[in-house]
C-alpha positions in Angstrom: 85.6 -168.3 292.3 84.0 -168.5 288.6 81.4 -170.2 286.7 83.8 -170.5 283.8 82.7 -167.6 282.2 85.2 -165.3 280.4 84.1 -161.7 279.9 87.3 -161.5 277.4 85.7 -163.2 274.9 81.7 -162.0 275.3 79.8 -159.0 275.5 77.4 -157.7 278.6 73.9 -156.6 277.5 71.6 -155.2 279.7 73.6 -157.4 282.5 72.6 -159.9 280.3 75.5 -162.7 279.2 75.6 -162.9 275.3 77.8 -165.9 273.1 80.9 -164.4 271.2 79.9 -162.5 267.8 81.3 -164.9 265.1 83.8 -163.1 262.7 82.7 -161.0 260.0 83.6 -162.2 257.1 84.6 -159.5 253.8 82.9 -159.0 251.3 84.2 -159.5 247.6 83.5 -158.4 244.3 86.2 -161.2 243.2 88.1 -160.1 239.8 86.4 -156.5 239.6 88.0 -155.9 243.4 90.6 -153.1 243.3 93.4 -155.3 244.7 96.8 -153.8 246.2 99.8 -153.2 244.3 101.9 -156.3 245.0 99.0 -158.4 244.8 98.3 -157.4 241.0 99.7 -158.4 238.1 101.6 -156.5 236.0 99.2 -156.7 233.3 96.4 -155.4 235.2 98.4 -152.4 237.4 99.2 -150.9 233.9 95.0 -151.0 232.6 93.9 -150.0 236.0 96.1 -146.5 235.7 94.3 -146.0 233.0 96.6 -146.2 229.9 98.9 -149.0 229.3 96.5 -151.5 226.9 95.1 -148.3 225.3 95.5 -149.4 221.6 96.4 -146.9 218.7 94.3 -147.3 215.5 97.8 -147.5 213.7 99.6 -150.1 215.6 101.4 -148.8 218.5 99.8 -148.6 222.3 99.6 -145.8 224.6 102.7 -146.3 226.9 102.6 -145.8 230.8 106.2 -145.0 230.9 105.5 -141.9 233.0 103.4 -144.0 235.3 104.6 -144.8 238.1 103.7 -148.7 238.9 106.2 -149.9 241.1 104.9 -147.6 243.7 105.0 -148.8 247.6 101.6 -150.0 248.7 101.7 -148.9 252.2 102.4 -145.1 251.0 98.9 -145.4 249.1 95.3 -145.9 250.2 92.9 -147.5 248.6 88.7 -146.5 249.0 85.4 -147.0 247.9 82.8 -144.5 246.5 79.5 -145.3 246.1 77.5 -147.5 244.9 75.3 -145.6 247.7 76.9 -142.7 246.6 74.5 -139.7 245.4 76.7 -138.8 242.7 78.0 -142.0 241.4 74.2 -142.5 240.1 73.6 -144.8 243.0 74.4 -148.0 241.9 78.1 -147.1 240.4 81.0 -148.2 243.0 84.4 -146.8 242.1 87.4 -148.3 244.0 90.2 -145.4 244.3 93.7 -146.4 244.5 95.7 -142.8 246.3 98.6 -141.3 247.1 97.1 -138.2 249.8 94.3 -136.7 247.7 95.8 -137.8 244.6 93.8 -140.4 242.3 96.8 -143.2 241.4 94.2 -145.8 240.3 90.6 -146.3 239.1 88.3 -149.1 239.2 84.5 -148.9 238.1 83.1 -151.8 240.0 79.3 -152.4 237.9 76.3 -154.9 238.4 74.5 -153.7 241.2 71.4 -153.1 239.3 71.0 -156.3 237.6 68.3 -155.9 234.9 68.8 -158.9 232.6 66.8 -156.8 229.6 69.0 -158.8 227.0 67.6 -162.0 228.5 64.1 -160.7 229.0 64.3 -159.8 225.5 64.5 -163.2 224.5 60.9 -164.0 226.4 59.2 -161.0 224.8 57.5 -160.6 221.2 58.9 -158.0 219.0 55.9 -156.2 219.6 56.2 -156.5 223.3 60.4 -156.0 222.9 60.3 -152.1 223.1 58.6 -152.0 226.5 61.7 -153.9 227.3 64.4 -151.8 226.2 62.5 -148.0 227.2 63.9 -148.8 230.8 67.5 -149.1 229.7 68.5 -145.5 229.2 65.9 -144.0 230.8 66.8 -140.5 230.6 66.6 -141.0 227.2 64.1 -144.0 226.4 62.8 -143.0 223.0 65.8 -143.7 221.7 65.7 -147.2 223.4 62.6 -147.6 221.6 64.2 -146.6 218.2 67.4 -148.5 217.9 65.1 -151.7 218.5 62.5 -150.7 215.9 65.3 -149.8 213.1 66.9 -153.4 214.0 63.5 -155.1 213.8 62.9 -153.7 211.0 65.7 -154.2 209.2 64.9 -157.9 209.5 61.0 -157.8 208.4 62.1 -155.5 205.2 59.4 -153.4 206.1 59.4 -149.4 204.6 58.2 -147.0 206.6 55.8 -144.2 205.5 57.6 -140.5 205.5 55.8 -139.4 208.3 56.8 -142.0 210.7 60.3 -141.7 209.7 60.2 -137.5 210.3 58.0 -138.4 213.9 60.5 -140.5 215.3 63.2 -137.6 214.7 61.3 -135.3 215.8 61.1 -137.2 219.1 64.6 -138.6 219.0 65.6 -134.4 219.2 63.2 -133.3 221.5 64.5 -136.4 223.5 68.3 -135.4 222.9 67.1 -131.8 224.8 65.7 -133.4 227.3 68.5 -135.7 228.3 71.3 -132.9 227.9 68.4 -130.7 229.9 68.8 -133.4 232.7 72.8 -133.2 232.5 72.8 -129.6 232.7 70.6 -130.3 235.9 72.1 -132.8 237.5 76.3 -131.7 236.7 75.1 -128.2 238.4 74.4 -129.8 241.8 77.4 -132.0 241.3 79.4 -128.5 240.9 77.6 -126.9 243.9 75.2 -124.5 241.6 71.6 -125.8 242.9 70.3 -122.8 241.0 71.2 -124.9 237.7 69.2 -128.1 238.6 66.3 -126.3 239.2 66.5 -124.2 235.5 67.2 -127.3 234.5 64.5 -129.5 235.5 62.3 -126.5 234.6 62.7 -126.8 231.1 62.7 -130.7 231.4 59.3 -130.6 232.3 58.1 -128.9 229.4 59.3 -131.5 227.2 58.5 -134.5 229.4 54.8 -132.5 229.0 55.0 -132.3 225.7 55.4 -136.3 225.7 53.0 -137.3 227.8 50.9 -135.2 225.8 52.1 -137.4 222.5 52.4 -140.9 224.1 50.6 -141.1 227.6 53.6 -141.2 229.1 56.5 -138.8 230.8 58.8 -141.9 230.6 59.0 -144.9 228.8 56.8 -144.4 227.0 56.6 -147.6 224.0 55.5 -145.1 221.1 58.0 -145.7 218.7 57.3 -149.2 217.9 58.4 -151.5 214.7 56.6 -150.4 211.7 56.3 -146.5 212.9 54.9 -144.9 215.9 52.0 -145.9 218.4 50.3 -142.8 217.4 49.9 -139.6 215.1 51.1 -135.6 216.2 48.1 -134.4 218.6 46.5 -131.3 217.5 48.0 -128.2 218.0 51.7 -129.2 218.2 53.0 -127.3 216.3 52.7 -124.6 219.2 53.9 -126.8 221.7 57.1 -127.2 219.4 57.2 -123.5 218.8 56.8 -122.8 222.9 59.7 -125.2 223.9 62.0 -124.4 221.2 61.7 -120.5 222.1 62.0 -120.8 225.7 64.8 -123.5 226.4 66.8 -121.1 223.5 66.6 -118.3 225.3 67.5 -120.4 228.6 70.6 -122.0 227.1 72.0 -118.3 227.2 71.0 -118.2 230.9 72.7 -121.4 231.2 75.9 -119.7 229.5 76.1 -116.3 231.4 75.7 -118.4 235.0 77.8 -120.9 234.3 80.2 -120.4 231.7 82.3 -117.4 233.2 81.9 -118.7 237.0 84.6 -118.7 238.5 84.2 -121.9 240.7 83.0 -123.7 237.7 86.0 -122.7 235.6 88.3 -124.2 238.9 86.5 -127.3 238.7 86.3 -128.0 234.8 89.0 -126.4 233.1 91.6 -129.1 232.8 90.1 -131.4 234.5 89.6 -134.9 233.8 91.5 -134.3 230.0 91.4 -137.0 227.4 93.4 -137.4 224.2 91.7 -137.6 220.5 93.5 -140.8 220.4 92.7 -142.0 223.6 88.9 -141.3 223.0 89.1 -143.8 219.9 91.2 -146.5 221.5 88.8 -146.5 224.3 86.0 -147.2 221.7 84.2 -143.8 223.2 81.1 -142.3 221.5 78.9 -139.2 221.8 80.0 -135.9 223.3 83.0 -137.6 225.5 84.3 -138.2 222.2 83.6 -135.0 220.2 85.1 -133.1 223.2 88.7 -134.1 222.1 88.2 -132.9 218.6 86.9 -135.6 216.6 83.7 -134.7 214.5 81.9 -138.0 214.9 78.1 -138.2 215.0 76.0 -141.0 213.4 73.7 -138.4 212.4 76.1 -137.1 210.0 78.6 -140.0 209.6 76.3 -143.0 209.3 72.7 -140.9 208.4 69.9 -143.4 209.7 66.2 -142.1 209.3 66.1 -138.7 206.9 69.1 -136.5 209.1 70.9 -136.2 205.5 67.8 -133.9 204.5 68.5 -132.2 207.2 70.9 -129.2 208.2 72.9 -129.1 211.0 76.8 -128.7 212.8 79.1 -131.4 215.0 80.0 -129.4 217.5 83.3 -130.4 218.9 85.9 -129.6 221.6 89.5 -128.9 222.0 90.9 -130.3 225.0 88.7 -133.0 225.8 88.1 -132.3 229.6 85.1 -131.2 231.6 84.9 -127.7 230.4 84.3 -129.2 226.8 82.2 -131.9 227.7 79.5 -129.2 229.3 80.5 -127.0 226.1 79.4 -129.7 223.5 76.4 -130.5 225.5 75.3 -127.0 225.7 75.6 -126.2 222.1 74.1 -129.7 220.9 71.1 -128.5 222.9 70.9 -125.6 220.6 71.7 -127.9 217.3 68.6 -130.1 218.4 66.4 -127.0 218.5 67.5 -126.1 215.3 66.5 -129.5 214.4 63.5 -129.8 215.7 62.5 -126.3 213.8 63.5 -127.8 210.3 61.7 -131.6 211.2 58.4 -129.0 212.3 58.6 -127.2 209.2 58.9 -130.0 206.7 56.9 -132.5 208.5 55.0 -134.4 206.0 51.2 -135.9 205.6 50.4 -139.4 205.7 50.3 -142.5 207.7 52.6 -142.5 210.9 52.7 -146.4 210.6 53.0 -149.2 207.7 50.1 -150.3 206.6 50.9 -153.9 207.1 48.2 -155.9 209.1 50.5 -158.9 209.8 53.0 -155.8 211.4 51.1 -153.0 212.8 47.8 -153.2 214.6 44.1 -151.9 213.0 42.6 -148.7 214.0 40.6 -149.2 217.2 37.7 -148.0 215.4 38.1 -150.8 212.8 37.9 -153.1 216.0 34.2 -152.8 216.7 33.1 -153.1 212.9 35.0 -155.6 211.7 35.9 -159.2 212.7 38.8 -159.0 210.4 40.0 -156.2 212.2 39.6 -157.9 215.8 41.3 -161.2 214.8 44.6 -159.1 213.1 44.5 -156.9 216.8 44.4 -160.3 218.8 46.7 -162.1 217.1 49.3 -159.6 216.6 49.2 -158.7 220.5 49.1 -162.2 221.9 51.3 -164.1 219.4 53.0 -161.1 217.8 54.3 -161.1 214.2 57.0 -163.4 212.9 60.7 -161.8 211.8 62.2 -164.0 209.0 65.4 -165.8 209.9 68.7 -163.5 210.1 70.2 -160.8 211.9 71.2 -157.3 212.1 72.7 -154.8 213.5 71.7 -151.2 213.7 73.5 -148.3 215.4 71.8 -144.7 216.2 73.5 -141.2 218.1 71.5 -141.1 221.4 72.6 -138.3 223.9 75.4 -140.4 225.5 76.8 -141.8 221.7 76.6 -144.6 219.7 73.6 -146.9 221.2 73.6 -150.2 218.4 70.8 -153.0 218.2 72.2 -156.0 217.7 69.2 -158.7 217.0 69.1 -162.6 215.4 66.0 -164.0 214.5 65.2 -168.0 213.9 62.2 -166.9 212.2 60.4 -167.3 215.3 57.8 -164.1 216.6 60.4 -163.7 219.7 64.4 -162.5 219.3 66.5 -165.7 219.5 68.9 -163.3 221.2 69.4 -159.6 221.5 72.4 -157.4 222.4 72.5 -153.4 223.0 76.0 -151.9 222.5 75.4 -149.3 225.2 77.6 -145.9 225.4 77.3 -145.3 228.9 78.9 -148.9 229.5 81.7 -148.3 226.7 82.5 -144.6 228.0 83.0 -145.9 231.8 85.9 -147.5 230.4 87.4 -143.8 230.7 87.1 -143.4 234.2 90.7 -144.4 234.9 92.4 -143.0 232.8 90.2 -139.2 233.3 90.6 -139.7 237.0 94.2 -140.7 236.9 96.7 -138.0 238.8 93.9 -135.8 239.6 92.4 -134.9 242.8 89.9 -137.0 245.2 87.9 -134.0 245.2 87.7 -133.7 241.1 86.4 -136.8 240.4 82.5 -136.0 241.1 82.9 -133.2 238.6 84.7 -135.8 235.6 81.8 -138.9 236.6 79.2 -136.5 236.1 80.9 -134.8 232.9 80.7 -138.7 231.5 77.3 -138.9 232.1 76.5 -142.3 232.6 73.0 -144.1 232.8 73.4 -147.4 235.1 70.3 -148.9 234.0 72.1 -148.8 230.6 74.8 -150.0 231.9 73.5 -152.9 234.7 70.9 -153.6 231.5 
């Protein structure tokens, strides 16, 4: 005898009787989904292994002839990793296509951070924009800070005093350090060498100290603003300088005597992940991704933006384009920007570190409780902000991770009508397929990392 009850199609809990579990439905990233073979088109197989749309400054397009497309699906396997993932920077989800522990196919699957800083841009006063745009990179926000004031500025017409200008590189090096410092750091652990993330956070600090020191802040900070800097050198940095510069030298040869030689590292870097000169271009990629494969681009030197041409300095470049050059590049450029900063110390000029505009830059606190002049110029400027005559621009600067460019339009109004950041670490995920594709499962932590990609940059 029954009560009509069918323990088929219910589950017993605690002997208590529970309805049926409605089906889970899947989720769906819709058109970023990694979808199988036979259910993608042609079109999209062939940029999904990684080379097929690549297109050749000179006409012709990277074939995929050796590729194999029209491989079965049910002798592959398709997986996730991340976004939870440790080493895809946490919010990063790549969808693997594979043939055994083979990488076939490559999908970077993006927007699980959702910022909106390009939007919130448009709510925000140019004074109140580089607050904004420090959180993008944030491994290397002065640089954030910079692009923005050199596009800003560009519109208002504005010179800046010498100082300023030498300041903001100054910070932009110390900044580069610190960002490569944090590579170092964080592509040891990836490797398995927990010795080189703590060295390498070590001599992080003593920059991030050094900052904090400078702007109030270890992170973003909003010191480089439009018109110059929030405010001047504190006293006694010139030792500071000299102290950081000495010690992460000397600790750059450490860095090359642990890692260099090792040989685990060597297995795991050595061509690994390789890219082509002419790939690197196609793919539109910037920064030391790029100068890995050979070619000896650098804003710095290409495009000079602040006073670089006054100053002395090498590209460094690669060979083979793979991971081994990627951490070579980085390595050196670390030593470059200490050269750097050791020339900008030097020459550093006297003077203001911001125009002397009142309609542009705030008075001196000081001038605040003598003067009613002062106070109204300080309460206008940070409630209504200063208005950017009609136009636009577009300015581009090398941060650690390549080209970063400003791209801003005005309507004369004291708020950006609309803003757009041409991000590297966005551009250079575009590699992932084609650096992954026909390596190993187990190889492709060590070619994310040697991309180094910033998701807030990316998600901004």
């Amino acid at each position: 005898m029954t009560d009509g009850f069918d323990a088929s199609s219910t589950d017993l809990v605690g002997g208590v009787r529970r309805a049926p579990r409605a089906p889970v439905a899947e989720t769906s990233e819709g058109a970023q989904e990694l979808a199988t073979r036979s259910a993608t088109p042609p079109e999209e197989l062939a940029r999904e292994v990684g080379a097929a749309v690549l297109r050749i400054p000179e006409g012709g397009v990277a074939g995929a002839g050796d590729i194999d497309v029209e491989r079965p699906s049910d002798e592959t396997m398709i997986i996730n990793m991340g976004p939870q993932h440790p080493s895809t920077h946490g919010v990063l989800r790549l969808m693997l296509e594979l043939d055994g522990e083979t990488v076939l196919r490559t999908k970077p699957v993006i927007g699980y951070l959702h910022t909106g800083m390009e939007k919130t841009a448009e709510e925000l006063t140019y004074v109140q924009g580089a607050t904004n745009v420090t959180r993008m990179d944030y491994l290397s926000p002065l640089n954030n800070e910079l692009v923005f004031s050199l596009a800003t500025e560009a519109l208002l017409g504005v010179e800046l005093p010498p100082r300023a200008t030498w300041i903001r590189m100054l910070f932009s090096e110390l900044q580069r350090i610190s960002s490569h410092l944090m590579w170092m750091a964080t592509n040891g652990m990836d490797l398995g060498s927990t010795s080189m993330m703590i060295y390498g956070f070590r001599e992080r600090e003593m920059v991030l100290a050094f900052f904090e020191k400078t702007t109030g802040l270890r992170m973003n900070h909003n010191y480089i603003r439009p018109g110059g800097v929030a405010a001047d050198l504190p006293d006694g940095w010139e030792d500071d300088i000299a102290v950081i510069c000495d010690t992460v030298l000397e600790r750059t040869y450490e860095y090359d005597e642990l890692l260099t030689g090792q040989p685990i590292f060597r297995e795991r870097t050595v061509g690994v992940g390789s890219l082509g000169a002419e790939e690197a271009i196609a793919l539109s990629l910037t920064g030391p991704i790029l100068r890995s494969t050979g070619v000896a681009w650098d804003l710095r030197r290409t495009m000079p933006y602040l006073d670089y041409a006054k100053l002395d300095f090498d590209v460094i470049v690669g060979t083979y384009g793979d991971n081994f050059d990627r951490y070579a590049v980085r390595l050196n450029e670390i030593r470059e920007s200490i050269g750097l900063v050791r020339q900008i110390a030097e020459r550093m000029p006297p003077g203001d570190y911001r125009v002397q505009d009142r309609k542009v830059t705030p008075p001196p606190r000081a001038r605040i409780d003598e003067s009613m002049e002062a106070l109204i110029h300080h309460f206008k400027i940070f409630t209504e902000g200063f208005r950017v005559p009609e136009g636009e621009a577009y300015v581009a600067i090398e941060s650690p991770r390549g080209e970063i460019g400003c791209y801003l339009v005005s309507d004369g109004t004291s708020k950006p009508y609309r803003m757009h950041i041409r991000g590297p670490s966005f551009v250079n995920l575009q590699a992932l397929p084609t650096l992954l594709r026909g390596g190993l499962i187990a190889d492709a932590i060590a070619t994310i990392s040697s991309v180094d990609p910033v998701m807030g940059e990316v998600d901004r």
